[in-house]
DSSP file (Angstrom, degrees, kcal/mol; ACC not computed):
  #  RESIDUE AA STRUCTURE BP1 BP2  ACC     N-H-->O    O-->H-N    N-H-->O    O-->H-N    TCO  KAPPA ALPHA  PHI   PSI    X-CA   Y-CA   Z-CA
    1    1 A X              0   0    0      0, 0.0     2,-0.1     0, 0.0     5,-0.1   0.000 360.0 360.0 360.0 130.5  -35.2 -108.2   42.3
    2    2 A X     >  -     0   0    0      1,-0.1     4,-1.5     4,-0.0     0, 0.0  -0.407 360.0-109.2 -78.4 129.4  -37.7 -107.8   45.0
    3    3 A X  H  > S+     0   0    0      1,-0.2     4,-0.7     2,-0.2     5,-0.2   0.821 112.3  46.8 -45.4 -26.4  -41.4 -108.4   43.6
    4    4 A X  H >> S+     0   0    0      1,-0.2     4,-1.9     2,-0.2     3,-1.6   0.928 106.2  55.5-103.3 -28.1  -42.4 -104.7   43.9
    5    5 A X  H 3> S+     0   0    0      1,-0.2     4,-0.8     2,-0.2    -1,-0.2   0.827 102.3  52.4  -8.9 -50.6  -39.8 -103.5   42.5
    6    6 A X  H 3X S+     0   0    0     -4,-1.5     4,-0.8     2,-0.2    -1,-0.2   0.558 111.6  49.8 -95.1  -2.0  -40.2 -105.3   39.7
    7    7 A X  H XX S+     0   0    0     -3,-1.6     4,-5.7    -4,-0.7     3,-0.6   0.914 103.2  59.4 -80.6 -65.2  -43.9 -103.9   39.5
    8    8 A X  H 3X S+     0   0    0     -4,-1.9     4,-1.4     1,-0.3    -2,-0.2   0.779 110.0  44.7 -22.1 -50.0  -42.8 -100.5   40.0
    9    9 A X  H 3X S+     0   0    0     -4,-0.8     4,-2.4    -5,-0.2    -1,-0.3   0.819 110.6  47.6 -79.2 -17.3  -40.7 -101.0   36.8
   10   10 A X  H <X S+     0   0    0     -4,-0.8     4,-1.4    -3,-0.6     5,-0.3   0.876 116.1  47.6 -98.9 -27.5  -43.1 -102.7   34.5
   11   11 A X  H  X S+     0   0    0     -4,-5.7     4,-1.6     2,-0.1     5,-0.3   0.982 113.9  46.8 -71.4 -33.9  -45.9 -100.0   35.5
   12   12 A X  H >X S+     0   0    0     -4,-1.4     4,-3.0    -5,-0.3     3,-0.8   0.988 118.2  42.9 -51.0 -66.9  -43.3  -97.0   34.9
   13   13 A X  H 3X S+     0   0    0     -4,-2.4     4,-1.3     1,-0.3    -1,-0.2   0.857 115.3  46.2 -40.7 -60.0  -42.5  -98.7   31.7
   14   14 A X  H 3X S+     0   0    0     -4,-1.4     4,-1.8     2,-0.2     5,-0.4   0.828 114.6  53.4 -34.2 -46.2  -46.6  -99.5   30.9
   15   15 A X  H <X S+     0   0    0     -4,-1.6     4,-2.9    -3,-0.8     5,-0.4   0.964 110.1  50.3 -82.0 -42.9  -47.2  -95.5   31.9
   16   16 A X  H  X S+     0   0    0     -4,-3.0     4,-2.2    -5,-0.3     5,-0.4   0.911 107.4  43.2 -58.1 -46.9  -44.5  -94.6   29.4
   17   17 A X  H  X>S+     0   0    0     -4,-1.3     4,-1.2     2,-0.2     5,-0.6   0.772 117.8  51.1 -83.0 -23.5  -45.4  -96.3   26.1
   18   18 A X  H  X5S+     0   0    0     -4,-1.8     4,-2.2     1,-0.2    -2,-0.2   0.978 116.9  41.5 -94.9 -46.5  -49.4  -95.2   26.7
   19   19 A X  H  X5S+     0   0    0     -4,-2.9     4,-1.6    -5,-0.4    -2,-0.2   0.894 117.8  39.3 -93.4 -17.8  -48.4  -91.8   27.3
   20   20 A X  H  X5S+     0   0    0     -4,-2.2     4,-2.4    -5,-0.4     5,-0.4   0.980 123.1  45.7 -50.4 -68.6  -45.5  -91.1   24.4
   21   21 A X  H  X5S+     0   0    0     -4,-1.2     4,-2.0    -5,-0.4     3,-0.4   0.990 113.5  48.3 -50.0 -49.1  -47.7  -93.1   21.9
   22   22 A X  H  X<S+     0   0    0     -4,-2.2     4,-1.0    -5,-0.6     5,-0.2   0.778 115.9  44.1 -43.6 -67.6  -50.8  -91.1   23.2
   23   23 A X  H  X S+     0   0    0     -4,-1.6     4,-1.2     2,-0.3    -1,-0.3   0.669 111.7  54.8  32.9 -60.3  -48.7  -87.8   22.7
   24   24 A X  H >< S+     0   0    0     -4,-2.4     3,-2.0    -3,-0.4    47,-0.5   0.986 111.6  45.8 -77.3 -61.4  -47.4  -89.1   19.3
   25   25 A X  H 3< S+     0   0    0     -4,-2.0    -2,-0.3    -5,-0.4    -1,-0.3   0.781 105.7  55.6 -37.1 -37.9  -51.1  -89.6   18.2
   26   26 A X  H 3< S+     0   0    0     -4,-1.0     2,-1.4    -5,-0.4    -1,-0.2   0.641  86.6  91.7 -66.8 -29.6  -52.5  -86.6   19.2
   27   27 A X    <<  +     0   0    0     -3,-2.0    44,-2.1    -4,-1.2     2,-0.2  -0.638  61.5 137.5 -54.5  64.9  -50.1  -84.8   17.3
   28   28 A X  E     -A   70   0A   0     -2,-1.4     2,-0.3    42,-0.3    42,-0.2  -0.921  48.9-131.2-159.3 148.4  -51.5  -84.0   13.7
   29   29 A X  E     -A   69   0A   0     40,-1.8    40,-3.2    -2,-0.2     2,-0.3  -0.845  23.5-138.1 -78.9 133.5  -52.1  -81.7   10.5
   30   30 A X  E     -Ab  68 106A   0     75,-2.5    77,-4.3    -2,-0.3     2,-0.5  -0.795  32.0-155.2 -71.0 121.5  -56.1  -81.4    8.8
   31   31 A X  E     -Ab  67 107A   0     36,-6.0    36,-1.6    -2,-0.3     2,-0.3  -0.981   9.0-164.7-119.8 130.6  -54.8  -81.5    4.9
   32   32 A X  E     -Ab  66 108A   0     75,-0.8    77,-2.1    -2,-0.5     2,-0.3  -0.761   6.0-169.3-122.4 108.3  -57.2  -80.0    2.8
   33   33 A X  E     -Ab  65 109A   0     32,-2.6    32,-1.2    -2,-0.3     2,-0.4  -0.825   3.6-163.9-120.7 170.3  -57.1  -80.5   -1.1
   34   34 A X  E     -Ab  64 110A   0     75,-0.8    77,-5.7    -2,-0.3     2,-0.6  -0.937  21.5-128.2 180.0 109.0  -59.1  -78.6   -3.4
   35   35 A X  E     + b   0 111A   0     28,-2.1    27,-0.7    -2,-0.4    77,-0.1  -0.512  46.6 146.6 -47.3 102.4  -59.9  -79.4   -7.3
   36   36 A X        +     0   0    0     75,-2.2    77,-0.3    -2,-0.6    -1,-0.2   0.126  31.8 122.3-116.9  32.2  -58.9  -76.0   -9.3
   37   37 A X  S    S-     0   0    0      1,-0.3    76,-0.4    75,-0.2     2,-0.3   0.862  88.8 -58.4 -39.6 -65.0  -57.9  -78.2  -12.2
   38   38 A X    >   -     0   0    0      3,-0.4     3,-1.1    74,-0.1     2,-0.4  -0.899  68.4 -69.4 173.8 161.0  -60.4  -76.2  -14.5
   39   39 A X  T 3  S+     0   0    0     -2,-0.3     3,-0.1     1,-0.2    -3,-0.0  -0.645 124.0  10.2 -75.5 125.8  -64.2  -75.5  -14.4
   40   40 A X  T 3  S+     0   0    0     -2,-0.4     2,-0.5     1,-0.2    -1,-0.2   0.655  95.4 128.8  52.4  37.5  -65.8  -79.4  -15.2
   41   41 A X    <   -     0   0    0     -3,-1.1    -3,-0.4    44,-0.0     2,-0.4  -0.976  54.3-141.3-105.1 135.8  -62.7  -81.2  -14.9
   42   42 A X        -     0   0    0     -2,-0.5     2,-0.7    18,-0.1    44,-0.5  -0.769  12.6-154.5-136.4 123.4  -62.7  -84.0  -12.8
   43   43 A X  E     -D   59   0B   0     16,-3.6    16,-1.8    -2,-0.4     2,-0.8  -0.789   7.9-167.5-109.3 116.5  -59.5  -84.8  -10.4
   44   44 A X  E     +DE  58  84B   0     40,-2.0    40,-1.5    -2,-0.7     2,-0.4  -0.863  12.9 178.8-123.8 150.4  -58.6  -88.2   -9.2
   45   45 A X  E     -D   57   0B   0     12,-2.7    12,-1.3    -2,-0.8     2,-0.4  -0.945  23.1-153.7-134.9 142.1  -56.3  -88.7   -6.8
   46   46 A X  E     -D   56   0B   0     -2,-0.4    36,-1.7    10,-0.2     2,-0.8  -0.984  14.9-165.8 -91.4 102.5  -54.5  -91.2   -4.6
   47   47 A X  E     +G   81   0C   0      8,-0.9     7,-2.0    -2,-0.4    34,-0.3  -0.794  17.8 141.7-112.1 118.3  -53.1  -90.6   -1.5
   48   48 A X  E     -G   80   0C   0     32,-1.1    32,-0.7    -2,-0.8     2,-0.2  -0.415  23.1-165.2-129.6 177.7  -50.6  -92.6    0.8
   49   49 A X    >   -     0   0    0     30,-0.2     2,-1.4    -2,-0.1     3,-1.4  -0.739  55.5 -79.4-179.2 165.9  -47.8  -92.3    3.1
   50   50 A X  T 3  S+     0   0    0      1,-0.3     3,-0.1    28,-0.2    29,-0.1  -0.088 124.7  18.7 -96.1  57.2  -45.7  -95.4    4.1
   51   51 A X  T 3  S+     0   0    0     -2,-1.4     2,-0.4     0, 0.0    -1,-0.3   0.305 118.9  70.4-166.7 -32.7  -47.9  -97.0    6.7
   52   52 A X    <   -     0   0    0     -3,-1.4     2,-1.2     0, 0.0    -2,-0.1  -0.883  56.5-167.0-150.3  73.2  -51.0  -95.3    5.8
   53   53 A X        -     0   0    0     -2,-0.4    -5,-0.3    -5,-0.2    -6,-0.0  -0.496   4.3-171.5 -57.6  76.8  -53.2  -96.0    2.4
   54   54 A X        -     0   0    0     -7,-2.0    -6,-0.2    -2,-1.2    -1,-0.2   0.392  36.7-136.2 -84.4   8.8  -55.8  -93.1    2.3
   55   55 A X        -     0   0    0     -9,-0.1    -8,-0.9    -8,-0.1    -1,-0.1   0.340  32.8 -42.2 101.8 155.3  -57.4  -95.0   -0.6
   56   56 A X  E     -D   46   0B   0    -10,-0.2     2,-0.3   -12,-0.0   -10,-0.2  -0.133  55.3-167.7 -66.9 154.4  -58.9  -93.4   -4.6
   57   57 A X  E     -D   45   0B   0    -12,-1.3   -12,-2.7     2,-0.0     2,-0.6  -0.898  22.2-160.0-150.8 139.9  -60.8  -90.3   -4.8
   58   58 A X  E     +D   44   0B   0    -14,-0.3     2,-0.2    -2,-0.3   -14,-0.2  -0.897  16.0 179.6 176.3  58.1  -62.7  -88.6   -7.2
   59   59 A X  E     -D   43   0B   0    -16,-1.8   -16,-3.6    -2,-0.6     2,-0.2  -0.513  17.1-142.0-108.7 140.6  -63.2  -84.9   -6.6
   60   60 A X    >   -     0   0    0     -2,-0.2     3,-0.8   -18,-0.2   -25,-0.3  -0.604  53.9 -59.4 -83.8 152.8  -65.4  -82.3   -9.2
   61   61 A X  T 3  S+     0   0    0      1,-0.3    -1,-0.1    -2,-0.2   -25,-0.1  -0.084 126.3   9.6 -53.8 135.2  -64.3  -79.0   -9.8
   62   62 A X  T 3  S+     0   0    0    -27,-0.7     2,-0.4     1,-0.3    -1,-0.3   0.946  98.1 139.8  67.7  35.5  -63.9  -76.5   -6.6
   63   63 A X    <   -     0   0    0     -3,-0.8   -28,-2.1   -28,-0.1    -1,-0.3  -0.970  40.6-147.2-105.8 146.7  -64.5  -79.8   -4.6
   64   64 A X  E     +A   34   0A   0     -2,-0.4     2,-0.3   -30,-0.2   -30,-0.2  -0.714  15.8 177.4-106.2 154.4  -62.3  -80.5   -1.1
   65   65 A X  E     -A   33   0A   0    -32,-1.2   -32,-2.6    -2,-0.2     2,-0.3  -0.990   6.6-175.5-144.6 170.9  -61.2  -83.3    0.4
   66   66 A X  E     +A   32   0A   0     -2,-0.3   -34,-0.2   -34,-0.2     2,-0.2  -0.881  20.6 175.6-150.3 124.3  -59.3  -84.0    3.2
   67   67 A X  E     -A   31   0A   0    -36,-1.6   -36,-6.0    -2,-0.3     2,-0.3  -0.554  38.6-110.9-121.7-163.4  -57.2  -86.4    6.0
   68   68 A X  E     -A   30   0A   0     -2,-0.2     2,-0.6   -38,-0.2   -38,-0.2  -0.999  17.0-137.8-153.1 131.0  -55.3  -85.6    8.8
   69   69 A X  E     -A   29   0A   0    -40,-3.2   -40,-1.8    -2,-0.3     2,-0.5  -0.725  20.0-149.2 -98.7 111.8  -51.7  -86.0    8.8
   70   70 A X  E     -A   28   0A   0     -2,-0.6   -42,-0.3   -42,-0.2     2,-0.2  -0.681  22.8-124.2 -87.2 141.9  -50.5  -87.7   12.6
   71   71 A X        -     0   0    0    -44,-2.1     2,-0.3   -47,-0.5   -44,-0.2  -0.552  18.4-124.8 -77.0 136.2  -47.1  -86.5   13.5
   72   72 A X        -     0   0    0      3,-0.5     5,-0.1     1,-0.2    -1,-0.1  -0.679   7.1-151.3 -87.9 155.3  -44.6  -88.9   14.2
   73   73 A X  S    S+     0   0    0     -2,-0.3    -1,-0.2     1,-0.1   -52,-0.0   0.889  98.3  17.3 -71.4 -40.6  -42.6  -89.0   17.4
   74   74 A X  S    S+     0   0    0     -3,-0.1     2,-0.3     2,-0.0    -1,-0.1   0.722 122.5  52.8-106.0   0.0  -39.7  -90.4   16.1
   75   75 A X  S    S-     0   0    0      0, 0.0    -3,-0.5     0, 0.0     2,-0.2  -0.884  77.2-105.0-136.4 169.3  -40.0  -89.9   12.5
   76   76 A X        -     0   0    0     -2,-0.3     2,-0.5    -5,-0.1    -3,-0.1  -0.557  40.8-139.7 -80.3 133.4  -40.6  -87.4    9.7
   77   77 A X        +     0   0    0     -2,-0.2    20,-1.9    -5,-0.1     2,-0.5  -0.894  28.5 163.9-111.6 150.8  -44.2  -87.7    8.2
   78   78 A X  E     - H   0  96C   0     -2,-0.5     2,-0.3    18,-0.2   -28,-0.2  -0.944  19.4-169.1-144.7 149.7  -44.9  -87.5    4.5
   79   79 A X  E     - H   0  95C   0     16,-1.6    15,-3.4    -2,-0.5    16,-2.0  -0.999  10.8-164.9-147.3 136.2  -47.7  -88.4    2.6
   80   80 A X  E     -GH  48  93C   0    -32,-0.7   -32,-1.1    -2,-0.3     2,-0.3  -0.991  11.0-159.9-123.7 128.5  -47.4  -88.3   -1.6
   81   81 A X  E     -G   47   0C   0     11,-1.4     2,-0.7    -2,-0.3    11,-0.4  -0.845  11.8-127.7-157.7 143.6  -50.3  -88.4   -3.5
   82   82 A X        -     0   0    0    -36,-1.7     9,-0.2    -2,-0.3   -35,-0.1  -0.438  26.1-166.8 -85.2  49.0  -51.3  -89.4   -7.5
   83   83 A X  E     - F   0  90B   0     -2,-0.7     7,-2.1     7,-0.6     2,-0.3  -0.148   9.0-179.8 -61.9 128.0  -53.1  -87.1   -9.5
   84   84 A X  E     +EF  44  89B   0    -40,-1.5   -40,-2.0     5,-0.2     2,-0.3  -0.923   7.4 161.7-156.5 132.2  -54.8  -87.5  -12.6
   85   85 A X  E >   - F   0  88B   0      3,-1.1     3,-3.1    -2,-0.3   -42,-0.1  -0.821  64.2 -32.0-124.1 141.3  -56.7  -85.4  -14.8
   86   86 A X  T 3  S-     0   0    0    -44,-0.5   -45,-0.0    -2,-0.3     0, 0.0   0.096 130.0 -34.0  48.1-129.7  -57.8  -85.5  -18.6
   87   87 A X  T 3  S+     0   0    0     -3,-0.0     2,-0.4     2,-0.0    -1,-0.3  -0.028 115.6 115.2-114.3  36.7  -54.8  -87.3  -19.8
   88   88 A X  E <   -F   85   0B   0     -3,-3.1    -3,-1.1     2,-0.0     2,-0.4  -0.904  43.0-170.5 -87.5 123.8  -52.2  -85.5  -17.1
   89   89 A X  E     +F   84   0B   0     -2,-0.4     2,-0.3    -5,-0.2    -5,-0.2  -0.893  20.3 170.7-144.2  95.8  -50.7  -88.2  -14.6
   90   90 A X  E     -F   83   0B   0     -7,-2.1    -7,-0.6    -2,-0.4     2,-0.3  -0.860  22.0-164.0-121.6 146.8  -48.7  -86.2  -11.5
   91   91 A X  B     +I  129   0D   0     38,-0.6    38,-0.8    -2,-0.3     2,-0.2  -0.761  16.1 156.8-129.8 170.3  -47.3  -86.9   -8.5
   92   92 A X        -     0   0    0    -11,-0.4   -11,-1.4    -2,-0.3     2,-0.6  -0.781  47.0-107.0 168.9 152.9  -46.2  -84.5   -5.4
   93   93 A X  E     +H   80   0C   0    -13,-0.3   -13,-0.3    -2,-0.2     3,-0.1  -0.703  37.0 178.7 -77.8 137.2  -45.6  -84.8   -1.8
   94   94 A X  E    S+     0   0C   0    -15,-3.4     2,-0.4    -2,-0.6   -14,-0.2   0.559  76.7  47.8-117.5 -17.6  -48.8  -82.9    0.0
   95   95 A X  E     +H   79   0C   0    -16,-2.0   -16,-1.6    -3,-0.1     2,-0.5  -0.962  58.6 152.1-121.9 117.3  -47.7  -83.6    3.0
   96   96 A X  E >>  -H   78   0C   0     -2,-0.4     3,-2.0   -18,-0.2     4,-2.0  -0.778  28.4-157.3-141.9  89.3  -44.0  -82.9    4.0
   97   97 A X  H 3> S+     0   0    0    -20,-1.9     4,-1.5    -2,-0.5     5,-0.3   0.899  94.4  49.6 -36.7 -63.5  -43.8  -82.1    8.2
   98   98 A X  H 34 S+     0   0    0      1,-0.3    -1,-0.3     2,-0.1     3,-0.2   0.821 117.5  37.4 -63.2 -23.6  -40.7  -80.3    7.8
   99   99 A X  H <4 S+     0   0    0     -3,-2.0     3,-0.3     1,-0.1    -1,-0.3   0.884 122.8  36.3 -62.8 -47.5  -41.8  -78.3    5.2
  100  100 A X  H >< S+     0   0    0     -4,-2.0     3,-1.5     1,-0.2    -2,-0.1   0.105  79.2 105.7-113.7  32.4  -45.5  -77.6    6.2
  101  101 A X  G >< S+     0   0    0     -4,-1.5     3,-1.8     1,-0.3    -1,-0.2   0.906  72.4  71.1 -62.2 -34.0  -45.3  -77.2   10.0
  102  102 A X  G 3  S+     0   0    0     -5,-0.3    -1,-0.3     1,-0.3    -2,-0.1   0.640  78.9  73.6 -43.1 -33.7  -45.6  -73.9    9.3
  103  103 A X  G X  S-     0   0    0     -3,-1.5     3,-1.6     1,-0.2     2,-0.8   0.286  90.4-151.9 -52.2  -5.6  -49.5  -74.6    8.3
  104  104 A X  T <   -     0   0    0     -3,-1.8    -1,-0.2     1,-0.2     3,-0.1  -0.434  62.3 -18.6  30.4 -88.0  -49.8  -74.9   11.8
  105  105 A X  T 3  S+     0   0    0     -2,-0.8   -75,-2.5     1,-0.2     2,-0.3   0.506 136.9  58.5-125.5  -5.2  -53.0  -77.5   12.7
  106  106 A X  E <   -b   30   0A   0     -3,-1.6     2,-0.3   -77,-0.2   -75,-0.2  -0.989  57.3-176.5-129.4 116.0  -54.5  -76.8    8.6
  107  107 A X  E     -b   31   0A   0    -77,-4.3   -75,-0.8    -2,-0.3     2,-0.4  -0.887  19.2-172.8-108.2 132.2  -52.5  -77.6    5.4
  108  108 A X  E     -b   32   0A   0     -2,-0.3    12,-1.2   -77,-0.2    11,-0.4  -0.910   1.8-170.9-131.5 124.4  -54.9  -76.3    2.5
  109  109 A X  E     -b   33   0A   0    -77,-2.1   -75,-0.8    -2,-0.4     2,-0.5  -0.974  25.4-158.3-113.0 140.7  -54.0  -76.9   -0.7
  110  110 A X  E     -bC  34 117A   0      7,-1.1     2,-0.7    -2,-0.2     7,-0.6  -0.802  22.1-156.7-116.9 129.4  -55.2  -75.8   -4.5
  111  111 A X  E     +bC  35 116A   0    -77,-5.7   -75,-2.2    -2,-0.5     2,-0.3  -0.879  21.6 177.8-111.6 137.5  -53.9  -78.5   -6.9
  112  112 A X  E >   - C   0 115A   0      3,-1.9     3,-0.6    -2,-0.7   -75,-0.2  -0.861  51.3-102.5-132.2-174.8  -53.7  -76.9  -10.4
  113  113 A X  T 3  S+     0   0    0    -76,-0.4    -1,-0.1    -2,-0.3     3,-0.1   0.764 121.9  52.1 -78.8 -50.3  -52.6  -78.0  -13.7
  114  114 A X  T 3  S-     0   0    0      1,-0.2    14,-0.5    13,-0.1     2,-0.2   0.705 128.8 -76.8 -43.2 -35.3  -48.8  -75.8  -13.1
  115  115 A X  E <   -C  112   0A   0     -3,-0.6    -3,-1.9    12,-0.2    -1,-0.2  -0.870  64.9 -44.0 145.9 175.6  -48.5  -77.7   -9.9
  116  116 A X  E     -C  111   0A   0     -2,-0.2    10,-0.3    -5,-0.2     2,-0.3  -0.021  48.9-157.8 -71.9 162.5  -49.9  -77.9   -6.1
  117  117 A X  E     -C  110   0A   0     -7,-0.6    -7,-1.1     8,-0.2     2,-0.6  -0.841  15.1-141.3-145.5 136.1  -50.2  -74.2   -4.2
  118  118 A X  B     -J  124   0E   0      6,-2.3     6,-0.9    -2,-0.3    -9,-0.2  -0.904  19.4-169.4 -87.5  88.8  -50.1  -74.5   -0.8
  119  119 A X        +     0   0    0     -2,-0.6   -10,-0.2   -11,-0.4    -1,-0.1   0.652  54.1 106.7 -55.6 -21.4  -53.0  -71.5    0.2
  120  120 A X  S    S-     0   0    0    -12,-1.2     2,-0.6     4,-0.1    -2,-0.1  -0.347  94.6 -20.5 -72.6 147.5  -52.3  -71.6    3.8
  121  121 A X  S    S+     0   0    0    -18,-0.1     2,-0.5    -2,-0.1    -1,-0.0  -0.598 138.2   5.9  72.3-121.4  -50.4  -68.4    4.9
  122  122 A X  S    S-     0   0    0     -2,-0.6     2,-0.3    -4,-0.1    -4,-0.1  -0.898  97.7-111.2 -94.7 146.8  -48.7  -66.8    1.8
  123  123 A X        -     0   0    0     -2,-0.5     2,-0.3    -6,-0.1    -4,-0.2  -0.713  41.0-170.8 -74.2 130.9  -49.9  -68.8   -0.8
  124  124 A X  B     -J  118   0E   0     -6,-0.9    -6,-2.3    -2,-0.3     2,-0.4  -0.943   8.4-157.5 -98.3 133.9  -47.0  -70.8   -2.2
  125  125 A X        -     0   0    0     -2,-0.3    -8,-0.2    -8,-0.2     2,-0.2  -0.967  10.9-159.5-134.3 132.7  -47.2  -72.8   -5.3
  126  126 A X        -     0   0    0     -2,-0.4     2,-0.3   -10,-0.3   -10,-0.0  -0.495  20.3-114.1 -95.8 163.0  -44.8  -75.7   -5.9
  127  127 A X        -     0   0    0     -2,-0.2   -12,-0.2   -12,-0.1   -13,-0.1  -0.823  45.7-100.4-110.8 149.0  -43.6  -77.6   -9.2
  128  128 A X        -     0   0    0    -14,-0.5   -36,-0.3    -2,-0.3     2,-0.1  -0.337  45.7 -94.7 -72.8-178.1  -44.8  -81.6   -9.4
  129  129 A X  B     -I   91   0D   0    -38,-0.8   -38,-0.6     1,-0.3     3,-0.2  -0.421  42.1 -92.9-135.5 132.6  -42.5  -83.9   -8.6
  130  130 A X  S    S-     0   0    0      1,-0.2     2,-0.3    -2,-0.1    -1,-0.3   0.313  73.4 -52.5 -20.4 161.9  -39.9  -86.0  -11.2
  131  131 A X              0   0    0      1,-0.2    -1,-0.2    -3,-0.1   -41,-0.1  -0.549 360.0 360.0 -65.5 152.1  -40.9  -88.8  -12.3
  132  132 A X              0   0    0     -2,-0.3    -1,-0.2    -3,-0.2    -2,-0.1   0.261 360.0 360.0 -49.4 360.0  -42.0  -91.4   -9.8
């Protein structure tokens, strides 16, 4: 193999991985979460996905919080998050791509005491998830 040849391949190759990853990166949902728990009930929450620790949180009533969910190129992404209230301890997926592509570039969700509602679009309200 001739030296430029061999250049030829290892930049094609080089040009490939920056611009797929770039691509992959760019890709993403804003998810939007939103205390309706009850007026002076205090929601804490955990949120993860399996690469990706988004770390405790600690929202007051009617308060948002929010990440941003990057799409994978070659995989599904989901992100599951821990909720706990008063003495209530619940778990759901908040993030599920094949489910909430549909949110287009904003996932907003109202977590209540029945379960999660996804407000974007028609409001949809889901039940939480088995036990863990």
């Amino acid at each position: 193999m001739s030296g430029s040849l061999a250049f030829h391949i290892i930049m094609s190759v080089t040009f490939m991985v920056f611009f797929f990853g770039g691509l992959c990166e760019a890709r993403g949902v804003n998810v939007d979460l939103i205390n309706d728990i009850g007026p002076n009930v205090q929601l804490g929450l955990h949120c993860k996905s399996k690469n990706k620790d988004l770390g405790s949180q600690s929202l007051v009533s009617d308060q948002h919080w929010g990440f941003r969910a990057s799409l994978g190129f070659w995989t599904v992404t989901l992100f599951f998050c821990h909720f706990e209230w008063e003495n209530q301890s619940k778990w759901f997926d908040i993030f599920v791509e094949d489910r909430d592509l549909t949110c287009g570039d904003h996932c907003v969700w109202s977590i209540r005491p029945s379960g999660p509602c996804r407000l974007t679009g028609r409001e949809k309200c889901f039940p939480w998830n088995n036990k863990y």
